[in-house]
C-alpha positions in Angstrom: 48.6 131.8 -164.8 48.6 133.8 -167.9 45.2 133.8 -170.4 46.5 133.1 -173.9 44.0 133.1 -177.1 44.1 132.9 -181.0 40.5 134.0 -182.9 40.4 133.6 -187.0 38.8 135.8 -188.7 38.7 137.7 -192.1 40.1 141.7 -191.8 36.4 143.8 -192.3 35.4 147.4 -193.1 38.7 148.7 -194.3 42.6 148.1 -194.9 44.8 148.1 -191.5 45.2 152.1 -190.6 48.0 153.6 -188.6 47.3 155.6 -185.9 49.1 157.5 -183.3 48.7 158.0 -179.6 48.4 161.6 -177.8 52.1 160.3 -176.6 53.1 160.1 -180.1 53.6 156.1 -180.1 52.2 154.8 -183.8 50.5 151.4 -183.8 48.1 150.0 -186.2 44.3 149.0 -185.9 41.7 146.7 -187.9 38.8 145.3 -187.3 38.5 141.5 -187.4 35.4 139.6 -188.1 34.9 135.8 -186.4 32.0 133.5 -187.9 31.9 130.3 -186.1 30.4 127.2 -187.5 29.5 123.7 -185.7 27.3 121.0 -186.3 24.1 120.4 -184.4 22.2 118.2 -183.0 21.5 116.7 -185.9 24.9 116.6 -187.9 24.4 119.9 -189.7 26.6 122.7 -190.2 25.2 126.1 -188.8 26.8 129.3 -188.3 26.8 131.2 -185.3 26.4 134.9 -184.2 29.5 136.9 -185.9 31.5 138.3 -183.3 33.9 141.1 -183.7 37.5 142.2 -182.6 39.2 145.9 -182.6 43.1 144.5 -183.1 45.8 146.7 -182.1 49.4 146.3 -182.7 52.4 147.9 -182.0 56.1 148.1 -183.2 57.6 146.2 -186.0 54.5 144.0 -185.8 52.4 147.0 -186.7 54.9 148.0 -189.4 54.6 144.2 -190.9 51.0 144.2 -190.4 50.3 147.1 -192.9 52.5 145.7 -195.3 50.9 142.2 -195.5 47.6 142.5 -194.8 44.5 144.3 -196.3 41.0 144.0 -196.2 39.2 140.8 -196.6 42.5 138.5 -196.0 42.2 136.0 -193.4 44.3 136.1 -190.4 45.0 134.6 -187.0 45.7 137.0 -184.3 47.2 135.7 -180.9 46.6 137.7 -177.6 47.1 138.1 -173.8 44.2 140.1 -172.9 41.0 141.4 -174.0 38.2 143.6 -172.8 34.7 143.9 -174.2 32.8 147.5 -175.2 29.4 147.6 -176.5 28.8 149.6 -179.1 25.9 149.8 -181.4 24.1 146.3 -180.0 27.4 144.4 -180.5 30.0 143.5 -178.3 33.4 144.1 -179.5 36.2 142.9 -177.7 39.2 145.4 -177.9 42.8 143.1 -178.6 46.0 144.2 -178.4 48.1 141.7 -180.4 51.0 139.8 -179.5 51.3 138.2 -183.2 49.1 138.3 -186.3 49.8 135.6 -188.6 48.0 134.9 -192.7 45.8 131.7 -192.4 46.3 128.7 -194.8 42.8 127.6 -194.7 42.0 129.2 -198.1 45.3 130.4 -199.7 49.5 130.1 -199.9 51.4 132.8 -198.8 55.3 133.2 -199.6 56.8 134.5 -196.0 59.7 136.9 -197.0 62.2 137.7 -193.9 63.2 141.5 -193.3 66.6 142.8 -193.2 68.2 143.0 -190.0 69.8 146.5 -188.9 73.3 146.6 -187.2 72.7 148.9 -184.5 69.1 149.4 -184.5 66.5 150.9 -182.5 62.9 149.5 -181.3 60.5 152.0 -180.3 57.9 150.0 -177.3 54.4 150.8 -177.1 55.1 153.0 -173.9 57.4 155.4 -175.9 60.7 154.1 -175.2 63.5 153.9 -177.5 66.2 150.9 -176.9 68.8 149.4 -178.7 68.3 146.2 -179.9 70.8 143.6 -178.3 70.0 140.3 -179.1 72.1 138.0 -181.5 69.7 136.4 -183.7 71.7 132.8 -185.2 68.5 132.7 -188.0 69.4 136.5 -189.1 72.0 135.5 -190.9 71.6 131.6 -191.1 71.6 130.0 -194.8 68.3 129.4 -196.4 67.3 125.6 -196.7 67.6 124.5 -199.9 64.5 124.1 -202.2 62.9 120.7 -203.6 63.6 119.9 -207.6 60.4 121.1 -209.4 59.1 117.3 -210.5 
């Protein structure tokens, strides 16, 4: 059985950075910030100890990443795995991303789809380079039309 997860959490410190490996593989990295909040015993909302993610990514999620996110945007990241490092009194638990996604809760967003590539290349995390194969029906599939503005 595999360990899924998904954390929300507001991008802290600074804008996603690239960053490249001593294998030359670029990814990119940000630090995520989780507040939880519950009710009590009582019925009141409290907050709870902030807890802290170091997010990598890699590949064209990486690439989409830094162009649609920046500091202070909320986000929900999905993940396999996760480890934990202390570091300064906090624990931060290191995430490699499978999918990082803008949340709803407080804003719109307007998803735009990229350009597909005849012939094109994806670069893994391990350093290989391989073609891209698959037939994707949505690539080229016509958008839905929009409602009448009332």
């Amino acid at each position: 059985m595999e360990f899924h997860f998904a954390v929300e959490g507001q991008i802290v410190r600074r804008d996603p950075e690239v960053f490249a490996t001593s294998g030359g593989n670029a990814g990119v990295r940000f630090e995520l910030a989780h507040k939880p909040t519950y009710r009590d015993a009582s019925g009141k909302w409290v907050e709870g100890k902030t807890q802290f993610f170091d997010i990598t990514c890699w590949g064209h999620l990486a690439d989409n990443v830094l162009a649609s996110f920046e500091r202070y945007d909320t986000v929900i990241v999905t993940a396999r795995s996760l480890f934990a490092q202390e570091s300064g009194g906090f624990a931060h638990l290191k995430v490699t991303a499978e999918n990082v996604s803008a949340s709803l809760r407080f804003g719109t967003v307007t998803p735009a789809r990229k350009e597909r590539v005849a012939n094109a290349e994806v670069r893994t995390a391990d350093g290989e380079t391989r073609p891209v194969t698959v037939e994707d029906a949505w690539a080229t599939a016509t958008p839905a039309p929009q409602p009448a503005a009332a």
